[in-house]
PDB file of N, CA, C and O in Angstrom, chain B, residues numbered from 101:
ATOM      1  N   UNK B 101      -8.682 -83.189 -14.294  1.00  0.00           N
ATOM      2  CA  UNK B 101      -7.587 -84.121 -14.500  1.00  0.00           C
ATOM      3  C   UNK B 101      -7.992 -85.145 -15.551  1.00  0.00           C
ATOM      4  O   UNK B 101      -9.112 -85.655 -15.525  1.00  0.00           O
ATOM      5  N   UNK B 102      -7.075 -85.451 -16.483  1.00  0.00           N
ATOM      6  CA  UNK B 102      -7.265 -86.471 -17.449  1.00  0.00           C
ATOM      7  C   UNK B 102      -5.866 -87.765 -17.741  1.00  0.00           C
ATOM      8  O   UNK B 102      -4.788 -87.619 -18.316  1.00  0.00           O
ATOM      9  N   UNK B 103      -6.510 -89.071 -17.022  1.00  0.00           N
ATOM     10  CA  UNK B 103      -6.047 -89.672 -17.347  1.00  0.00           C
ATOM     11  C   UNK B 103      -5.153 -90.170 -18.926  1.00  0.00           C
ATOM     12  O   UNK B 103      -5.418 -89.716 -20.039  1.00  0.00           O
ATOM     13  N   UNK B 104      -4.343 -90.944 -18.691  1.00  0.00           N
ATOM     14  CA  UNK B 104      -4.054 -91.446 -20.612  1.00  0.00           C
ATOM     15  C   UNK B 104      -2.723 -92.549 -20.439  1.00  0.00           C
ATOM     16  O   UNK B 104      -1.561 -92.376 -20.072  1.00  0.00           O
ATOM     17  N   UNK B 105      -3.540 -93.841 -20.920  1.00  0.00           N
ATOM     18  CA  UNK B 105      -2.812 -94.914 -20.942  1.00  0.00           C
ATOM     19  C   UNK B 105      -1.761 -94.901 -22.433  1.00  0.00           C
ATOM     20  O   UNK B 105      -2.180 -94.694 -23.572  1.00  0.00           O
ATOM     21  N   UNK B 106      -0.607 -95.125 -22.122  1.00  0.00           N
ATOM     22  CA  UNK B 106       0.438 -95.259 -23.017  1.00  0.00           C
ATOM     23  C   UNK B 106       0.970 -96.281 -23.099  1.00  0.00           C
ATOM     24  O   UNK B 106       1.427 -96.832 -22.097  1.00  0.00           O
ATOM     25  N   UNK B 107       1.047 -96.768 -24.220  1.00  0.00           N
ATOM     26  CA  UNK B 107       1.779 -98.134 -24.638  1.00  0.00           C
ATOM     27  C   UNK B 107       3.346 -98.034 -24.089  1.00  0.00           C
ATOM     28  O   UNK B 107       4.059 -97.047 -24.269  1.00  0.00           O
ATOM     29  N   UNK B 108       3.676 -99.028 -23.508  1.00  0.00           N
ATOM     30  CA  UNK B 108       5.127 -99.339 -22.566  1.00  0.00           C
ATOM     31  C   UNK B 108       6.027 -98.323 -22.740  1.00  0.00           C
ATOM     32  O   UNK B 108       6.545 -97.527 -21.956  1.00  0.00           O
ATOM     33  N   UNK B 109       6.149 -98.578 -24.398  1.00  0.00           N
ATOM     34  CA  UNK B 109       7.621 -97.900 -24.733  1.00  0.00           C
ATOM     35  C   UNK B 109       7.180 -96.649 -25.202  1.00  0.00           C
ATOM     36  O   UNK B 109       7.820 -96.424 -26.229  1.00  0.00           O
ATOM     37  N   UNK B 110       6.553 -95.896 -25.009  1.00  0.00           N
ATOM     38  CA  UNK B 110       6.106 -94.693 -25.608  1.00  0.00           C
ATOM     39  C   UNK B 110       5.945 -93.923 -23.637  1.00  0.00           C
ATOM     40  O   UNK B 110       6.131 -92.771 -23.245  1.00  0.00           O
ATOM     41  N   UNK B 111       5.794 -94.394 -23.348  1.00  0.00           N
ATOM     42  CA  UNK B 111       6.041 -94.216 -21.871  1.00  0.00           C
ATOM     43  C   UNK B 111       7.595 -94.131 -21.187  1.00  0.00           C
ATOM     44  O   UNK B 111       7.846 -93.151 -20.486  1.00  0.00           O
ATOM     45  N   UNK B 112       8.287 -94.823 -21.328  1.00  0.00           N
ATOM     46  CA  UNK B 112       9.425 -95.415 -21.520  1.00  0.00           C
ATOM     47  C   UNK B 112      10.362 -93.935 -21.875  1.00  0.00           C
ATOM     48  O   UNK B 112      11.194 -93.353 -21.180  1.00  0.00           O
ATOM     49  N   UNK B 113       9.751 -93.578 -23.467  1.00  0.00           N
ATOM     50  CA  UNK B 113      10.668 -92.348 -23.974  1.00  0.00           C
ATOM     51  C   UNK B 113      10.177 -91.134 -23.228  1.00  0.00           C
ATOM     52  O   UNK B 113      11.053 -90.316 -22.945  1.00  0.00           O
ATOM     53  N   UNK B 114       9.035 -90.882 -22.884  1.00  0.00           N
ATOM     54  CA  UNK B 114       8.266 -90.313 -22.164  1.00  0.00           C
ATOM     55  C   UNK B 114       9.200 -89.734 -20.660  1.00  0.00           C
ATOM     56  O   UNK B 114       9.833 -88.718 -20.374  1.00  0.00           O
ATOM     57  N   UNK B 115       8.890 -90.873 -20.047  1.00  0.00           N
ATOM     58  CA  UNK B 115      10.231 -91.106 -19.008  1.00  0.00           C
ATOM     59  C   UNK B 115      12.067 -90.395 -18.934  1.00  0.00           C
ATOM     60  O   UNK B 115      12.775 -89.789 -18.130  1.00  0.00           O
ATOM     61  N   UNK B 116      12.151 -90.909 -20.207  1.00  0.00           N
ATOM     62  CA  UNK B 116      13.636 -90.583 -20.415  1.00  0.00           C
ATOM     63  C   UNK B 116      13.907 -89.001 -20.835  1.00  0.00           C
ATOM     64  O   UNK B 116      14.940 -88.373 -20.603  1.00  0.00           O
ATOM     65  N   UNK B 117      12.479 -88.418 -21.649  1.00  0.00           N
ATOM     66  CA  UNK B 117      12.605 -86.746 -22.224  1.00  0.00           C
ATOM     67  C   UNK B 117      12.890 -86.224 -20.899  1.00  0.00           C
ATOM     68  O   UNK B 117      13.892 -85.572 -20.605  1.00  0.00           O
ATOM     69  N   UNK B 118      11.791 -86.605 -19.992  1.00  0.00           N
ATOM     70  CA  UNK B 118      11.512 -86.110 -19.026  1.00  0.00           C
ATOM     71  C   UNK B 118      12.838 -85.670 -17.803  1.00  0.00           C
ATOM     72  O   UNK B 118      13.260 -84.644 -17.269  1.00  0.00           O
ATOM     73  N   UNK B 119      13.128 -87.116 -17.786  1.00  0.00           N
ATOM     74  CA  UNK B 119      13.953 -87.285 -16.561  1.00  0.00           C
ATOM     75  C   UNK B 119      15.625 -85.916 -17.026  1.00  0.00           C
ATOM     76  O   UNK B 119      16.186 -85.093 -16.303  1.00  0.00           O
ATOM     77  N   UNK B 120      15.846 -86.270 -18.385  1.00  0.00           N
ATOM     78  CA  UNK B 120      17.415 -85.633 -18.947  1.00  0.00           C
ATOM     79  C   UNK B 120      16.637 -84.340 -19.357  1.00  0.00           C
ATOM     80  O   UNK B 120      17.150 -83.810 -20.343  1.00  0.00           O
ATOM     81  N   UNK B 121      15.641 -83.747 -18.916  1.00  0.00           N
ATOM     82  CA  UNK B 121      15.280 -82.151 -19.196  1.00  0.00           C
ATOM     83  C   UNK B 121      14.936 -81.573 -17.617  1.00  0.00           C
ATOM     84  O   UNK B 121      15.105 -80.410 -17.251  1.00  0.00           O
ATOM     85  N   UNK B 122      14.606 -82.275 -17.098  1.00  0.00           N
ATOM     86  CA  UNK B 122      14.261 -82.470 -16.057  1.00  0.00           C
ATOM     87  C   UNK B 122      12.435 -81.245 -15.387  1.00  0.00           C
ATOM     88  O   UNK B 122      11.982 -80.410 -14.604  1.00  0.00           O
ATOM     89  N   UNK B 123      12.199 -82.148 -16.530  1.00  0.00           N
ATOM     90  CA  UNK B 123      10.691 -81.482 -17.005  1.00  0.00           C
ATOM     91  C   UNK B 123       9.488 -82.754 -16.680  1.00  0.00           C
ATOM     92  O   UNK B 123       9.759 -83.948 -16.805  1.00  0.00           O
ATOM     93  N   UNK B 124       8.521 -82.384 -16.370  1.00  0.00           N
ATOM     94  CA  UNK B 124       7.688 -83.096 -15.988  1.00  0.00           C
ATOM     95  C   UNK B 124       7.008 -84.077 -17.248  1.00  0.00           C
ATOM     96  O   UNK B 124       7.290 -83.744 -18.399  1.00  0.00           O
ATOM     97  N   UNK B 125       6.337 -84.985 -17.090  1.00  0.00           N
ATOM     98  CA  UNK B 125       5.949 -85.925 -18.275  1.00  0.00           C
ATOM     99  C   UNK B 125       4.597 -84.959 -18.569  1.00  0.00           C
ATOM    100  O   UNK B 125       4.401 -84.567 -19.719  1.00  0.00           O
ATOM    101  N   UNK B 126       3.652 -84.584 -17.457  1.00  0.00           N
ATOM    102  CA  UNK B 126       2.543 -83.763 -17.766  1.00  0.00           C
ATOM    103  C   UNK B 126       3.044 -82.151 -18.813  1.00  0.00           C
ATOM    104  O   UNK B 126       2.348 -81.645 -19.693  1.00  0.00           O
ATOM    105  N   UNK B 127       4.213 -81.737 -18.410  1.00  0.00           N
ATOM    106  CA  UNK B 127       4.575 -80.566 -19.076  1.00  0.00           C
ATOM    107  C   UNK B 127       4.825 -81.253 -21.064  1.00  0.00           C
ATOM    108  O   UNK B 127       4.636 -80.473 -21.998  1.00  0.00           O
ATOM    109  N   UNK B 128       5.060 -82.085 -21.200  1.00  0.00           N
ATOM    110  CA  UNK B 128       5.497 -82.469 -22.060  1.00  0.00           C
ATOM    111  C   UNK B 128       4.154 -83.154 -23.003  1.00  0.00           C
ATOM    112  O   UNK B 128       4.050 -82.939 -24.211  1.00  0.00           O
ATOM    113  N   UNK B 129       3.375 -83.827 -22.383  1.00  0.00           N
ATOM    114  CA  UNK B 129       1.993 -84.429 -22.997  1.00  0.00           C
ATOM    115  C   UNK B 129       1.369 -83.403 -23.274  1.00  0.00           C
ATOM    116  O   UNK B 129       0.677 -83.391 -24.293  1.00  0.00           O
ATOM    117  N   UNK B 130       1.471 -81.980 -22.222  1.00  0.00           N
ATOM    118  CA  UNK B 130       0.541 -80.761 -22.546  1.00  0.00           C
ATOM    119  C   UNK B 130       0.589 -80.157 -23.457  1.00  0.00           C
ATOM    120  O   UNK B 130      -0.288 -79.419 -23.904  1.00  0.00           O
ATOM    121  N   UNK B 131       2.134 -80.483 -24.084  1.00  0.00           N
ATOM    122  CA  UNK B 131       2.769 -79.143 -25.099  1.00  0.00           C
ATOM    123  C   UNK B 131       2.666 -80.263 -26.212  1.00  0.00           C
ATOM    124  O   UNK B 131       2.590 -79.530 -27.198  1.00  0.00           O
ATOM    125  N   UNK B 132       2.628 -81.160 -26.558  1.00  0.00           N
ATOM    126  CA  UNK B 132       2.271 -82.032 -27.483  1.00  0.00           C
ATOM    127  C   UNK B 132       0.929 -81.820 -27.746  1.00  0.00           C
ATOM    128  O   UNK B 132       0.716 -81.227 -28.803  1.00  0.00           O
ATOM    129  N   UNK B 133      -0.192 -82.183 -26.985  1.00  0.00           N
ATOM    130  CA  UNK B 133      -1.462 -81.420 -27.219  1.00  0.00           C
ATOM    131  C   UNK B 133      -1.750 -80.027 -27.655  1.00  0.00           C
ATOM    132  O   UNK B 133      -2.638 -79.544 -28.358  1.00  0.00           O
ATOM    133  N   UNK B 134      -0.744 -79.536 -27.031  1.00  0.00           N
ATOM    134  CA  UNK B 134      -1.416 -78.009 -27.357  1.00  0.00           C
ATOM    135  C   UNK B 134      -0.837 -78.167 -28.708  1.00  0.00           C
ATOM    136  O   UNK B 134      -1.735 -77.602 -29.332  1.00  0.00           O
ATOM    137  N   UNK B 135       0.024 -78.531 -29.622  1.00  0.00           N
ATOM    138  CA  UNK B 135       0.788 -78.124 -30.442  1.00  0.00           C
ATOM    139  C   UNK B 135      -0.152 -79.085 -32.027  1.00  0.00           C
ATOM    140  O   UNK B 135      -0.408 -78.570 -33.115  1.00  0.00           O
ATOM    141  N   UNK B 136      -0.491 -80.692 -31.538  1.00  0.00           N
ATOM    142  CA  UNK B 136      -1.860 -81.343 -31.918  1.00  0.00           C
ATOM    143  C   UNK B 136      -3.286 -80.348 -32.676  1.00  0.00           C
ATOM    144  O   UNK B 136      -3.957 -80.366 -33.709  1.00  0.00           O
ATOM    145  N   UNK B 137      -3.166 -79.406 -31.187  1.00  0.00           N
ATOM    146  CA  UNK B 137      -4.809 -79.061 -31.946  1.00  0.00           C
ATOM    147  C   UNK B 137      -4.655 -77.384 -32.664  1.00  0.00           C
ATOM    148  O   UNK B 137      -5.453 -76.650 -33.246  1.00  0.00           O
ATOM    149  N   UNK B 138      -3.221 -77.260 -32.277  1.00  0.00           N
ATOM    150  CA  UNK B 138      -2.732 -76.006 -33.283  1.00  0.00           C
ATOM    151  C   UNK B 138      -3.051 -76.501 -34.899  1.00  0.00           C
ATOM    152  O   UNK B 138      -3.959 -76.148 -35.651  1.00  0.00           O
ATOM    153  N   UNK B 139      -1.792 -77.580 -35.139  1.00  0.00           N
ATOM    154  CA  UNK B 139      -2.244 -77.988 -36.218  1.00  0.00           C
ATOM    155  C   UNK B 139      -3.755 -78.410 -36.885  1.00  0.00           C
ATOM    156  O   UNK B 139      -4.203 -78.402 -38.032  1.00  0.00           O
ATOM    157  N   UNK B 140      -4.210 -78.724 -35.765  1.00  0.00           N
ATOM    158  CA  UNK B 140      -5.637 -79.475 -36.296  1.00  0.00           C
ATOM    159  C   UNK B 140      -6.173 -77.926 -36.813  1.00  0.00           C
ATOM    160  O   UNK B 140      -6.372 -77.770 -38.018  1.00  0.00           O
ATOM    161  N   UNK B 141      -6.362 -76.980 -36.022  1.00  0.00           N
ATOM    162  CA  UNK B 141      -7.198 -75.773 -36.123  1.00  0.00           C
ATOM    163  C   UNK B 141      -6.168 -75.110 -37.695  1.00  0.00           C
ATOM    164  O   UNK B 141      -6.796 -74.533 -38.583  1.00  0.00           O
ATOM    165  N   UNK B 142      -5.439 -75.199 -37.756  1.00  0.00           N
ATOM    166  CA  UNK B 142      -4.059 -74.930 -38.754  1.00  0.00           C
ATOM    167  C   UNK B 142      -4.943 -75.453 -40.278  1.00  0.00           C
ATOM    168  O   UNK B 142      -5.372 -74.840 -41.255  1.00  0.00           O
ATOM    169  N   UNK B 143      -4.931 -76.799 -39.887  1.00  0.00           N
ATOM    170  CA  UNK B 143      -5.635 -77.457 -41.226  1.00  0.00           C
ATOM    171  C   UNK B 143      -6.723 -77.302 -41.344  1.00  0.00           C
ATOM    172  O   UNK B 143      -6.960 -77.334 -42.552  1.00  0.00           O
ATOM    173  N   UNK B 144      -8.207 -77.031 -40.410  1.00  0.00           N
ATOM    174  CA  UNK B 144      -9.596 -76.831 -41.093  1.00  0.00           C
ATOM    175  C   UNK B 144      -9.425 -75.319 -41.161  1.00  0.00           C
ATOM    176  O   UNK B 144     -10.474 -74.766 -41.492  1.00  0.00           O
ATOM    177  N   UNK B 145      -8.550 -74.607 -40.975  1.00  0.00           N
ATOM    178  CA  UNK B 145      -8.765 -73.394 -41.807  1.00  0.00           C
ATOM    179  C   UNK B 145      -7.979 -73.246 -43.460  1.00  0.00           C
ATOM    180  O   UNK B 145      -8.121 -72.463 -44.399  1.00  0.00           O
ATOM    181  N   UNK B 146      -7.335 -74.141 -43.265  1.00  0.00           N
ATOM    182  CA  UNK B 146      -6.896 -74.393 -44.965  1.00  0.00           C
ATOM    183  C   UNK B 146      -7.630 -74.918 -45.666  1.00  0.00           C
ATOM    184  O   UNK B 146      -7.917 -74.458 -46.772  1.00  0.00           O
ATOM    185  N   UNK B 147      -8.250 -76.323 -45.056  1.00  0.00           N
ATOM    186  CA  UNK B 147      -9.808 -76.626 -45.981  1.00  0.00           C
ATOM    187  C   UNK B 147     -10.739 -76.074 -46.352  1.00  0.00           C
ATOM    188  O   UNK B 147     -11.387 -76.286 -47.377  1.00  0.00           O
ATOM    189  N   UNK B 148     -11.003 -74.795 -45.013  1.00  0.00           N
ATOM    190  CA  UNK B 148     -12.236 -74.289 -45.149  1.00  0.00           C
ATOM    191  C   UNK B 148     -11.709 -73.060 -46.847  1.00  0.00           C
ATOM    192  O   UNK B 148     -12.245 -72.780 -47.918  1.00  0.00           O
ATOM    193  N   UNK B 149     -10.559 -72.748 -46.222  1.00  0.00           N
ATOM    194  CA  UNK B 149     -10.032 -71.473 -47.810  1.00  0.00           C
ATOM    195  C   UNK B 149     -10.437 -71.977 -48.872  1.00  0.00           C
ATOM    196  O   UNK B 149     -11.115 -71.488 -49.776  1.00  0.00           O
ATOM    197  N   UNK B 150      -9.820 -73.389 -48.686  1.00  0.00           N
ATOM    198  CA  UNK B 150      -9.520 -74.094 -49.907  1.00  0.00           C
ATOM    199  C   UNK B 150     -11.637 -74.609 -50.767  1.00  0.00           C
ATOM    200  O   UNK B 150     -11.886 -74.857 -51.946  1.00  0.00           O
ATOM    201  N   UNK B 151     -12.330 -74.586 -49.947  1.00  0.00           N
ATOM    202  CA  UNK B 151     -13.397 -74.853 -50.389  1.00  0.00           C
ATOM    203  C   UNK B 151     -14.472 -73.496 -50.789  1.00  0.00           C
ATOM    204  O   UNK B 151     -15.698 -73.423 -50.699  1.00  0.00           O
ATOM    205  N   UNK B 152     -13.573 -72.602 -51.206  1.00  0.00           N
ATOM    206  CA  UNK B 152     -14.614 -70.706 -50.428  1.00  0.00           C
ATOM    207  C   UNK B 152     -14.301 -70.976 -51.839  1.00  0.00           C
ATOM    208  O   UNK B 152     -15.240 -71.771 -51.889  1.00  0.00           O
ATOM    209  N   UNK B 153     -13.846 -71.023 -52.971  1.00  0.00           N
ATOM    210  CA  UNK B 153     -13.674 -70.943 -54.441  1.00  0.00           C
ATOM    211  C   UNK B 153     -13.548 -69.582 -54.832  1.00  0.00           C
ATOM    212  O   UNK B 153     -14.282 -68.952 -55.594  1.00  0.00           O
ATOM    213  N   UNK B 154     -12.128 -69.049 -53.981  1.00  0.00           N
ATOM    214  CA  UNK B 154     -12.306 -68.029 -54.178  1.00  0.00           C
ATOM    215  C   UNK B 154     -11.100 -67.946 -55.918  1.00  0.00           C
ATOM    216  O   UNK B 154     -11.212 -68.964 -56.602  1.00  0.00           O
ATOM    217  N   UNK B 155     -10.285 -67.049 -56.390  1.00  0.00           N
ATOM    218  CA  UNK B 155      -9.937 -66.668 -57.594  1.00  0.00           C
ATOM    219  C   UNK B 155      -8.733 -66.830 -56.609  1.00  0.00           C
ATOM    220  O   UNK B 155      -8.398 -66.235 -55.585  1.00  0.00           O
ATOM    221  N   UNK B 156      -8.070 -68.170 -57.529  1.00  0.00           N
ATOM    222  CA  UNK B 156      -6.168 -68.626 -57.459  1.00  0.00           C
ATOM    223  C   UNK B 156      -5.589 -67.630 -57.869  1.00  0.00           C
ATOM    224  O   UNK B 156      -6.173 -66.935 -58.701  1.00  0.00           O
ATOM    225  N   UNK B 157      -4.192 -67.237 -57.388  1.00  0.00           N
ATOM    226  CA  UNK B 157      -3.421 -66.225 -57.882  1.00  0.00           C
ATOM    227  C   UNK B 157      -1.883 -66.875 -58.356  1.00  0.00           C
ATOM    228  O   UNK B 157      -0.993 -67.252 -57.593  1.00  0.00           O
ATOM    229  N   UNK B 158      -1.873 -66.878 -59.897  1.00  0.00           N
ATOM    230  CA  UNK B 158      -1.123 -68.281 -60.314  1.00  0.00           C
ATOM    231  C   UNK B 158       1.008 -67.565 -59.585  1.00  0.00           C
ATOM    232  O   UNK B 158       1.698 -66.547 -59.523  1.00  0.00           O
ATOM    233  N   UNK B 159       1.029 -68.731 -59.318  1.00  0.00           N
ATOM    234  CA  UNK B 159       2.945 -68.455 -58.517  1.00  0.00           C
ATOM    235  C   UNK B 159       3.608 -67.452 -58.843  1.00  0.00           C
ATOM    236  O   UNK B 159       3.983 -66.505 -58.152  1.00  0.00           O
ATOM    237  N   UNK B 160       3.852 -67.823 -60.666  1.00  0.00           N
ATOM    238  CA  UNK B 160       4.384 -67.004 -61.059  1.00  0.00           C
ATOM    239  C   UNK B 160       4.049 -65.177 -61.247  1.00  0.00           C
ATOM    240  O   UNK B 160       4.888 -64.298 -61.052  1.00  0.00           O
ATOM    241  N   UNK B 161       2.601 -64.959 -61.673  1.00  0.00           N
ATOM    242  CA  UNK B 161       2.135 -63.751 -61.367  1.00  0.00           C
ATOM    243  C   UNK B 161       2.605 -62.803 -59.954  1.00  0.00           C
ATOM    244  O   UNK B 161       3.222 -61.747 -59.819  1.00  0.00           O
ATOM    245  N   UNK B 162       1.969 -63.772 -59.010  1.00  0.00           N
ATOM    246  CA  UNK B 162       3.060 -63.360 -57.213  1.00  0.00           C
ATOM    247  C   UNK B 162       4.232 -63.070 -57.768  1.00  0.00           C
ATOM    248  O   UNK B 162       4.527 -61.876 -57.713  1.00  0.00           O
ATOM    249  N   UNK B 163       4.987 -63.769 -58.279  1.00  0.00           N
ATOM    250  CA  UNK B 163       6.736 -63.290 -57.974  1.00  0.00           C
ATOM    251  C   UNK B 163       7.004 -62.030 -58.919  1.00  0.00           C
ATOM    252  O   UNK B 163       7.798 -61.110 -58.723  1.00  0.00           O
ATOM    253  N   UNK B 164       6.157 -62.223 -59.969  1.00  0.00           N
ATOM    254  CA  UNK B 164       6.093 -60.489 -60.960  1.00  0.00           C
ATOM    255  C   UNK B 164       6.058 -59.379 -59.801  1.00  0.00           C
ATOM    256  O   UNK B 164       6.809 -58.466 -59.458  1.00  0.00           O
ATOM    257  N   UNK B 165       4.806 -59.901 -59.354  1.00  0.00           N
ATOM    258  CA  UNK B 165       4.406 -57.986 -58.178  1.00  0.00           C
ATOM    259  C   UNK B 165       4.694 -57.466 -57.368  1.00  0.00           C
ATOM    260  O   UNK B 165       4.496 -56.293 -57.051  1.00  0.00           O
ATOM    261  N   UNK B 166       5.587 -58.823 -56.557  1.00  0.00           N
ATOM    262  CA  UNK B 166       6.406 -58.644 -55.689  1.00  0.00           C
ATOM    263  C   UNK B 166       7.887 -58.418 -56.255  1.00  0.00           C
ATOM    264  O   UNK B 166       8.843 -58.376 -55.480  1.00  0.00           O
ATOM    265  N   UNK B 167       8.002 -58.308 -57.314  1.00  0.00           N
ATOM    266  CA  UNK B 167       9.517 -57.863 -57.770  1.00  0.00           C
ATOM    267  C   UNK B 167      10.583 -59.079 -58.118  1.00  0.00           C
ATOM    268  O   UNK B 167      11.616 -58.881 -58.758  1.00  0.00           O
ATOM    269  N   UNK B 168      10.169 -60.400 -57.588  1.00  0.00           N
ATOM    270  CA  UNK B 168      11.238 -60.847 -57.269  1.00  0.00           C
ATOM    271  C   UNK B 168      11.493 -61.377 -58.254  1.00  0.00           C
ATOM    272  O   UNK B 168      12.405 -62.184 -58.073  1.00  0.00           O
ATOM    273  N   UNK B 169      10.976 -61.328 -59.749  1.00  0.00           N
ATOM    274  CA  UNK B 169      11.536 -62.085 -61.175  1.00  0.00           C
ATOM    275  C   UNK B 169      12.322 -61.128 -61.287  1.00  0.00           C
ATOM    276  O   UNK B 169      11.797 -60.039 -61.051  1.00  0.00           O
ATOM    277  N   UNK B 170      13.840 -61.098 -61.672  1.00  0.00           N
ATOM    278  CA  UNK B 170      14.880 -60.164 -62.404  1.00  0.00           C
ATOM    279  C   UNK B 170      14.855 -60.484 -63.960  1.00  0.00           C
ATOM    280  O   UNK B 170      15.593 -59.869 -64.729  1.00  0.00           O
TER     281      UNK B 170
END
């Protein structure tokens, strides 16, 4: 179990998602977290690409090979 103090009004909205879905405040902090460290894991794998130096493949070339310049 993990506690987590929330400032009034952030509690407050917390409260109100909750109550008019009629979903728990824990169901709702969980899926915010889970969705938090998606992104987090989301972005150090874009940094990590972004630092491998591998060979850019310039925009326009993509839209040649894929067909989609008419």
């Amino acid at each position: 179990m993990i506690a987590v103090r929330l400032p009034k009004e952030l509690e407050m909205q917390l409260e109100k998602v909750a109550s008019e879905t009629h979903r728990s405040k824990s169901y709702y902090i969980r899926k915010a977290l889970e969705q938090f460290l998606e992104d987090r894991e989301d972005y150090l794998l874009a940094v990590a690409r972004l630092e491998e130096n591998n060979p850019r493949i310039p925009y326009e070339r993509v839209r040649k090979e894929l067909g989609l310049d008419d």
